[in-house]
Structures are given as structure tokens and as C-alpha cells.
N, C-alpha and C positions, 0 to 999 in steps of 0.2 A: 212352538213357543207357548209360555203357559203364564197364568197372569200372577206367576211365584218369580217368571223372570222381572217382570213388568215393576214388581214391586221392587225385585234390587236392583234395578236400572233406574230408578226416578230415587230411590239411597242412593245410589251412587254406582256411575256407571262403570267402575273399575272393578266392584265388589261382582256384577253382573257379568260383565268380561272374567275375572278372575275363576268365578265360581262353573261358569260353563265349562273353563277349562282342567279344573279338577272336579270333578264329581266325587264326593264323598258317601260313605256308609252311612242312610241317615237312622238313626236309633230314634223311638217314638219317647220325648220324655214323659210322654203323659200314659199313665197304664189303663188304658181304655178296655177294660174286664169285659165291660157290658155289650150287647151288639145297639149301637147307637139309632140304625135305623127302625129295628122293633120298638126300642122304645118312644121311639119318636112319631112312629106311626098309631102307639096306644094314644099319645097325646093327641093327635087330631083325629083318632077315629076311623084312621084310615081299614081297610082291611082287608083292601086286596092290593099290591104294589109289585114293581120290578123292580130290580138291582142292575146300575150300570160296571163293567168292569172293564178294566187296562183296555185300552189300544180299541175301543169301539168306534164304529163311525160312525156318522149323523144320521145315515140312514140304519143302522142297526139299535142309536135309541127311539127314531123314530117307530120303528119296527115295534119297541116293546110298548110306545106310549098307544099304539094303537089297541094292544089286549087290557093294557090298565092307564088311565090319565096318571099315575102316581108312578114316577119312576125316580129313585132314590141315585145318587152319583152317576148324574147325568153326564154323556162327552158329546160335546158339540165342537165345531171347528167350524171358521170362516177367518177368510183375508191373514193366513197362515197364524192363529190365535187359537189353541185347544183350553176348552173350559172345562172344568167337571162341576154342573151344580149339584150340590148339598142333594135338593128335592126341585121334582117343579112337578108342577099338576097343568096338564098339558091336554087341548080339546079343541078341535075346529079352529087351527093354528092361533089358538089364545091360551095365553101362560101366566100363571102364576109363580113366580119364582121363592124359594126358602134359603137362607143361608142357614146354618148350623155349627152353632160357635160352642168351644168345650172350653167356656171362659162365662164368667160371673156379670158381663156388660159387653154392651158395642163400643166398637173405634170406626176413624173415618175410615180406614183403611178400607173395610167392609163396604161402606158406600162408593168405593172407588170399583172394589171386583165387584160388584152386583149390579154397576154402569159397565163394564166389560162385556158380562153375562148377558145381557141386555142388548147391548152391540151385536154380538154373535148371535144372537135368536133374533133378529133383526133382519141380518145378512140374510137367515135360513126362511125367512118371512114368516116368521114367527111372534107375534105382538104380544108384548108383556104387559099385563092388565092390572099388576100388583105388586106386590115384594113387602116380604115379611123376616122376622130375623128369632130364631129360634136360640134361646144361650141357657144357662143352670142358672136356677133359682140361689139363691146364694143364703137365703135363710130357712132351705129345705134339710132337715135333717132325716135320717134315715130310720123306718121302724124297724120292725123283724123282715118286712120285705119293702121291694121300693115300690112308691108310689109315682109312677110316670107320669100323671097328672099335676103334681106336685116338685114334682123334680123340674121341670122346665118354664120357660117364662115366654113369651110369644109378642111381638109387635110389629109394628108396622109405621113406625117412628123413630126418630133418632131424634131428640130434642124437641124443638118445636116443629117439626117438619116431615111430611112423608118421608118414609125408604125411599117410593116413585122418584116425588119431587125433588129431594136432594140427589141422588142419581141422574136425573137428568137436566139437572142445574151445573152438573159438573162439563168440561168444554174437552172433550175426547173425538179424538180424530182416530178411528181403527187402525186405514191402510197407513195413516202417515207415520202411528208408533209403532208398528213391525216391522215399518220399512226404516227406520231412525233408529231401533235396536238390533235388527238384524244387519245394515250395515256401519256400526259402530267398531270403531279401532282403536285398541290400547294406547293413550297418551298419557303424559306425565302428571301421575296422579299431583292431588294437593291435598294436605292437612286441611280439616274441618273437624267439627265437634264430635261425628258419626264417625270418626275412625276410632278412636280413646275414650270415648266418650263412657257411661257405667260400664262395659265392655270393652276392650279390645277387639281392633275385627280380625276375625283368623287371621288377614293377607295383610296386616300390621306392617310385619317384616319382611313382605316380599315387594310390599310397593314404596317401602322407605327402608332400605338394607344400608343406609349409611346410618341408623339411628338402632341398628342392632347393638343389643349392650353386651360389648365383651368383655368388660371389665367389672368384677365389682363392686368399683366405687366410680361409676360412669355417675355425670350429672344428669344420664338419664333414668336413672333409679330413683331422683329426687322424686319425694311424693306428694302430692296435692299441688304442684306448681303448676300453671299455667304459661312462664315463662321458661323452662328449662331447655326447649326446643330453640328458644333467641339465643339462648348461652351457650348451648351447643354449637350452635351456627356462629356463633362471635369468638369460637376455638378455645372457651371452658370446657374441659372436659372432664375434670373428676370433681367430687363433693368439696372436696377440703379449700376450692378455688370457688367457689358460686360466691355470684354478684350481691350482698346485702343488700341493693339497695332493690334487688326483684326476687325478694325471698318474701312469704306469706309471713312469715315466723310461726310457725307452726312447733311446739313442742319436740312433731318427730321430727319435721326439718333440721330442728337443731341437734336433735342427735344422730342422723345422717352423717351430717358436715361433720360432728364433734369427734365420731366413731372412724371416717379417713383422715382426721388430724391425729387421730389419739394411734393410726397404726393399723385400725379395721374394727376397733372393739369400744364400745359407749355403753356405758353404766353408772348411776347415780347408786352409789356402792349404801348409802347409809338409808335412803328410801325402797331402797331392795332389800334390803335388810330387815326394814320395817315390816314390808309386805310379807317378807316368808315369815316372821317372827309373830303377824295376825292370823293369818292364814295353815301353815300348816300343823296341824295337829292328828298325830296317830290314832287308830289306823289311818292311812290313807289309801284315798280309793280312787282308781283312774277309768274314767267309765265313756265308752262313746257305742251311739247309734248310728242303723244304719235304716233306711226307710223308702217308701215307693209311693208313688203321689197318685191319686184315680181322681179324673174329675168327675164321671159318675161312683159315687161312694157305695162298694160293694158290702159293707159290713155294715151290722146297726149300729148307731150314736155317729154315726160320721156324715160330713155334709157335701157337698161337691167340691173341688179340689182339696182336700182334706188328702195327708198323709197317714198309711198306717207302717210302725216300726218294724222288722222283720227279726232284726238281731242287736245284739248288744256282745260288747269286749268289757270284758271288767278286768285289768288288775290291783291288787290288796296288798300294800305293803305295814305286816305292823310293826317294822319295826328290826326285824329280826330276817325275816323272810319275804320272798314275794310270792303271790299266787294269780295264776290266771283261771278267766272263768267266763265261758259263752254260752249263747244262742243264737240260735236260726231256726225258725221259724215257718211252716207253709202254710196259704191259708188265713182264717181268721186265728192268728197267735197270742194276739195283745195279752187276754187273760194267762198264759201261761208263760209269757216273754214277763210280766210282770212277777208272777210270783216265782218266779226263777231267778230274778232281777233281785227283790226283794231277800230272798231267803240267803244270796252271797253277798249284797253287800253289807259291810257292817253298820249296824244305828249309831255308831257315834264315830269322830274323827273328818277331819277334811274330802269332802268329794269333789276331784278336778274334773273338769272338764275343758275342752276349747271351741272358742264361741257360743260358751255355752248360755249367755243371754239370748242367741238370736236362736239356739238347736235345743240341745239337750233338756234346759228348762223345761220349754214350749212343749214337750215333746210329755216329760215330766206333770208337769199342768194339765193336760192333756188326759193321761191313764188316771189324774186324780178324778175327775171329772164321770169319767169312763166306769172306774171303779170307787164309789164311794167309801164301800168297805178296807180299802187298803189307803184311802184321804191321806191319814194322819200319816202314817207311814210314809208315803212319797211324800208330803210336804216337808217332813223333815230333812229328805233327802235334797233339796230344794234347798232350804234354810243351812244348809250344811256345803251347799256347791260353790264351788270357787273358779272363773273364766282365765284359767291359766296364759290366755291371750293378753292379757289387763296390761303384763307389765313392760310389752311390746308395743301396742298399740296406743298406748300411755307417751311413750318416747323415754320410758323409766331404762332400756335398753333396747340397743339397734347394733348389731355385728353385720359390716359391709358387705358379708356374704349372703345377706337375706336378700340383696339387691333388691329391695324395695317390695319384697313380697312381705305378707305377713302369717301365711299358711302356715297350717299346724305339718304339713309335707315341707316345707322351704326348712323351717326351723329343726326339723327333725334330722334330718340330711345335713345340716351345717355343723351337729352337735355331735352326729355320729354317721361319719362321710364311708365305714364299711359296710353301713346297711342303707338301704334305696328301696322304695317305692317302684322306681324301675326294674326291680330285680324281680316283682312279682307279678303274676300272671292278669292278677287285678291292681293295678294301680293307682286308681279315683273312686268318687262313690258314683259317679256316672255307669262304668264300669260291673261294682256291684251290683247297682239296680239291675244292669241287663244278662249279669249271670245268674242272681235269683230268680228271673222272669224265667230264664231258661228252666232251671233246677225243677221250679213248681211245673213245666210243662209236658219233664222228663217222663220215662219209665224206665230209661234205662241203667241198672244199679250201675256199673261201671262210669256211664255220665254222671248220675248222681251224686256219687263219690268223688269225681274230679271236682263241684260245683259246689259241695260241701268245704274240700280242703282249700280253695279259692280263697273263697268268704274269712273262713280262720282265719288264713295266715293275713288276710289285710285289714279285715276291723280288727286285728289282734295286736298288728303293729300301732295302728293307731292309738290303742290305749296304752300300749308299751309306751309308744312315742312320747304320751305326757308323762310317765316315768323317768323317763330318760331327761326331757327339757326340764322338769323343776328339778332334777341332780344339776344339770349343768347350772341354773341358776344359783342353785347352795354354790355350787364349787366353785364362781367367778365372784362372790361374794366374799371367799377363803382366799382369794390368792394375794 
């Protein structure tokens, strides 16, 4: 047992059951370039250290802290509980314990596993003298190279209060929680905040299968409701039937309800109208990225968890014709992802994007920043971009087959149900991150080539995709 179970057993004991019993592919979403324990060893000065790896046992780190007190992914075990510390600095069975966090701050959570860590070097009669918390400097930016002094931030507090102190202020009984997790049995989960909560939890639909939505205009597609689960249960079940008097009134709410009354289809025909009659102007230009996240930031101007872009899908319609137009990228690309970016789109006419407040912009802001010399240029591009999501999210229109999604993929697929996301090799940007990760790892041309044509064909749909949804908007405005 490991204290990754511990933590989804005290979420919730069904997520912990469920998750032991499928074991998934984990993908790292953090692109950790750098080797974390060298630079972490520049920051304290360390200079001579061991490395713990897979399946060690107590006495095999013991073994290494004998040649160096510095032993980096430590494995310890007691009272059936395997730990890997971060770091510990380890002498005359007195320890100094480090966690090592690729995040910008602490959480309790940390003080919970570094009371575990503790526990277990206890068992092994190992007394723990200290505990410190190592994370990214969040106002460190990067020069021509990194600065590892700089790059990280070091303490030995959480608030007003030791790591020490708050650690063993906490009320942790070892034998009693392995023994209380390891003989734990599936019972009838219950709704709480942590199942739906900013996420769905993967096992959603395995631990409430009477609340799978087959339908859709199921009243569990209703969005932002907090009662749709009572109306469900009280034998409502499609949109066109919800209870007025336990609806938010929410804009999209009502065009939910409005769009299973009208037959599946909801549109304020004279304010759509408006919107494409401000907004589109020739050429038009359909433009999406795609990007990978380091939280040690391996290029200059970038700071810890900072994204750098890899590719872009551009299609140009002026009017007459349409044109496609890409990148990809390996490496530090941005300077040449931009002026590739720049040289096909065109300086004037509408540029769509989706979600493009919370992506595209940012992203946009970003290389101005980066590049002063091309400012003007991308800001216009900016001053020129339009969030193709607006008149969806707006509740300006809702077609029952979104079932309550509001994805640029949901939307894409309801508009033109012969082409699918599913049908390609890459299907999410999750996806692309880890077949670009691959690509830059390759040598070999024939993987290469697979890893290239990949990327295409799915950042390419994407930006087709917003070709396609502002046609379909023109065309339900005509009918």
C-alpha cells in the first residue's frame, strides 16, 4: 500500500476500491525535461547523493545512506505502508526529511504524507529531526540558462507553524489505517460534492449506472443544477419536463428546456444574426493550438509551469476558397512557430478561435511578450479574434445533442456526425501532448512520420472544426 492509496481512501473509499481494481496507463501531465534531483541537489549544495529506485527495500536504502547521508526517492516500508521520500539526509538513525513539490505552493495534503513518512521511519527506528518542503519559485523566470538557486523556494513551515509541528499534531494511527483500508469492501456508494464536483470522477458511471445519460434530452444533461438528481429520482426525465420551481434560471438552462420543447433545436434567430453580422468579416481565419506544460521551464523568458506551443492548424477562408496551413515544432519552436503563424495568417478579417479567452489569447499575449518585435503584429491578431464558443455558452443556442457538453469535439460531431474525433489516432490534446513527447524522443524516420501525420490530421480537424460550426451557425439562421 502506498500513501497515493491513503489519499483516495480518505476522498473516498469507493474511488480507492474502484481504482485498485483497474489500474490505468498513467501518462505524466507535467513534461518534467529537467532531472529534478540534480537540480535540487545544486540548491542545497549537496554533492555527493544516491538515487532510490522501484521495488527497494529498507535495508537496500539503508545500504545506500550508509555511502552518502543524501539519498534522493527513498523506499521505506513498515506495518504493510511503502513510502518513497522526495529526499532525506539520513546519520546516526537521525533524519531529516524533504518533500518536493513541482507546484508553485504547499497543501495540507503534504502535511498528511510527511506525517506517514514519519510513521514509517519511526517503525524502522529512525527519528525525524526536521522536515522541509522544497516547490518552484513562481516569480523565477528563466535566463539563457537556469538558475537552480533561483528556481526553487525551501521551508520548513506551513503557515504559522512547523512542517515538524503540524505533522505531528495530526492523530494517525499506522497499523489501524492499513488495517481499515486493506480490509475495506465495496458498498453502496453515495452522491457527494467529490463525485461531480469541477470534475467528474472517472467511476461517475460505474458507481451510479442508473444516472447514465442515454438519452439526449435526459434531465441529467441539465447544466449547473444542483437539483437535477431529486428530479430525476421524482421520475422527470427529459428537459422539456423540469420542475420551475428547482431550476437556477440560468440563460443556458433555458435553452436546454426550450431546445427539447422546440424538438432538439434552440436558437434566438435575430441575436445570432447579430453576432455573425458583427463578427464575421473576410478573410476568415480558423486558428487552434496545441502546447505542453514544464514546470521546470526549459527555455528562456518562461517561468515554472509555464506552457510552450509546439503547433498550430490554421484554416483561411476568403471568400472563394479555403486553405489549410501547419506547424509542429521540436524543441525551442516559438520563434519560428510564430513567424510561420504570422506570415499565413492574414492582417485583416475575423480570426476564430474556441475558448479562445481562456487559450488561444493567453497563448497570443504570451509570444507578444516573448517577441517584442512582432507586438504589433500579434496584437492585432488579438483585436481581431472572435471565441466561437460565446454563442453556445451565452445559451444564444443549445441543440439537445450537445447533451450538455459545450466542447469544441461535442459540437463538432453533432454538426457533422460523418467525421469523429474517434476515427483518429489522436483524439484529445491530452493525447497530442504524449505523441509529441514521443516524436521529439524518436530517431526513428518511419516513427517519426507516423507522429508527424498524428498531429495533422487532429490539430487540423480542430480548426476545420471551427469552419464547419460558424457554417452551421450561418445555415440555422437561413432556414
Amino acid at each position: 500500500m502506498h500513501i497515493s492509496d491513503i489519499r483516495k481512501f480518505n476522498r473516498c473509499h469507493q474511488l480507492y476500491w474502484l481504482s485498485a481494481q483497474n489500474e490505468r496507463r498513467f501518462f505524466p501531465y507535467l513534461n518534467v525535461c529537467e532531472d529534478v534531483c540534480e537540480s535540487v541537489s545544486r540548491k542545497l549544495g549537496i554533492e555527493w547523493y544516491n538515487t532510490g529506485n522501484t521495488n527497494e527495500t529498507n535495508e537496500d536504502s539503508l545500504r545506500m545512506l550508509e555511502s552518502s547521508p543524501w539519498l534522493f526517492r527513498a523506499r521505506f516500508e513498515a506495518c504493510g505502508l511503502r513510502v518513497k521520500i522526495p529526499l532525506i539526509q539520513c546519520k546516526d538513525g537521525h533524519a531529516v526529511i524533504y518533500s518536493i513539490l513541482l507546484s508553485t505552493g504547499i497543501n495540507s495534503e503534504e502535511i498528511t504524507a510527511l506525517r506517514y513518512e514519519y510513521e514509517v521511519l519511526a517503525k524502522l527506528g529512525i527519528a525525524v529531526d526536521d522536515m522541509f518542503v522544497l516547490y518552484l519559485n513562481s516569480d523565477y523566470q528563466r535566463g539563457h540558462s537556469l538558475d537552480h538557486h533561483k528556481l526553487w523556494k525551501i521551508t520548513d513551515r506551513y503557515k504559522e507553524n512547523t512542517l515538524l509541528e503540524l505533522a505531528l499534531s495530526l492523530d494517525v494511527d499506522l497499523e489501524e489505517t492499513v488495517s481499515e483500508i486493506s480490509a475495506y469492501q465495496p458498498e453502496q456508494p453515495s452522491h457527494s460534492s467529490k463525485c461531480s464536483g469541477r470534475s467528474r470522477c472517472q467511476f461517475y458511471e460505474t458507481c451510479f449506472p442508473d444516472e447514465v445519460i442515454r438519452e439526449d434530452n435526459s434531465i441529467l444533461t441539465l447544466v449547473s443544477s444542483q437539483y437535477k438528481r431529486q428530479m430525476f429520482a421524482d421520475g422527470i426525465r427529459c428537459l422539456k419536463d423540469a420542475d420551475e420551481k428547482r431550476l437556477e434560471g440560468s440563460r443556458i438552462q433555458y435553452a436546454q428546456i426550450m431546445a427539447d420543447r422546440n424538438g432538439g433545436l434552440f436558437f434566438e434567430r435575430a441575436p445570432l444574426r447579430q453576432w455573425l453580422a458583427d463578427n464575421v468579416h473576410y478573410p476568415l481565419a480558423f486558428i487552434d493550438f496545441e502546447w505542453d506544460l514544464y514546470p521546470i521551464p526549459p527555455f528562456e523568458g518562461m517561468k515554472p509551469l509555464d506552457v510552450s506551443v509546439f503547433q498550430y492548424s490554421l484554416h483561411v477562408d476568403d471568400g472563394t476558397s479555403l486553405k489549410h496551413y501547419q506547424f509542429i515544432g521540436e524543441g525551442d519552436c516559438r520563434r519560428k512557430l510564430v513567424e510561420s503563424m504570422l506570415e499565413n495568417l492574414p492582417e485583416e478579417g475575423t480570426v476564430f478561435a474556441y475558448n479562445a479567452k481562456g487559450a488561444e489569447m493567453i497563448r497570443i499575449n504570451e509570444f507578444a511578450r516573448l517577441f517584442p518585435d512582432c507586438g504589433e503584429k500579434l496584437e492585432s491578431i488579438n483585436n481581431r479574434m472572435v471565441d466561437l464558443a460565446d454563442p453556445f455558452i451565452s445559451g444564444m443556442v443549445y441543440d439537445t445533442r450537445m447533451r450538455g457538453s459545450f466542447t469544441l469535439k461535442t459540437i463538432e460531431e453533432m454538426v457533422d456526425s460523418d467525421h469523429s474525433y474517434h476515427d483518429l489516432d489522436v483524439s484529445n490534446g491530452i493525447e497530442a501532448v504524449e505523441i509529441h513527447r514521443l516524436l521529439e524522443a524518436s530517431d526513428d524516420l518511419k516513427d517519426r512520420e507516423t507522429y508527424f501525420e498524428q498531429l495533422y490530421k487532429y490539430c487540423g480537424l480542430d480548426s476545420y472544426s471551427l469552419y464547419k460550426v460558424l457554417n452551421w451557425l450561418r445555415q440555422i439562421t437561413e432556414e
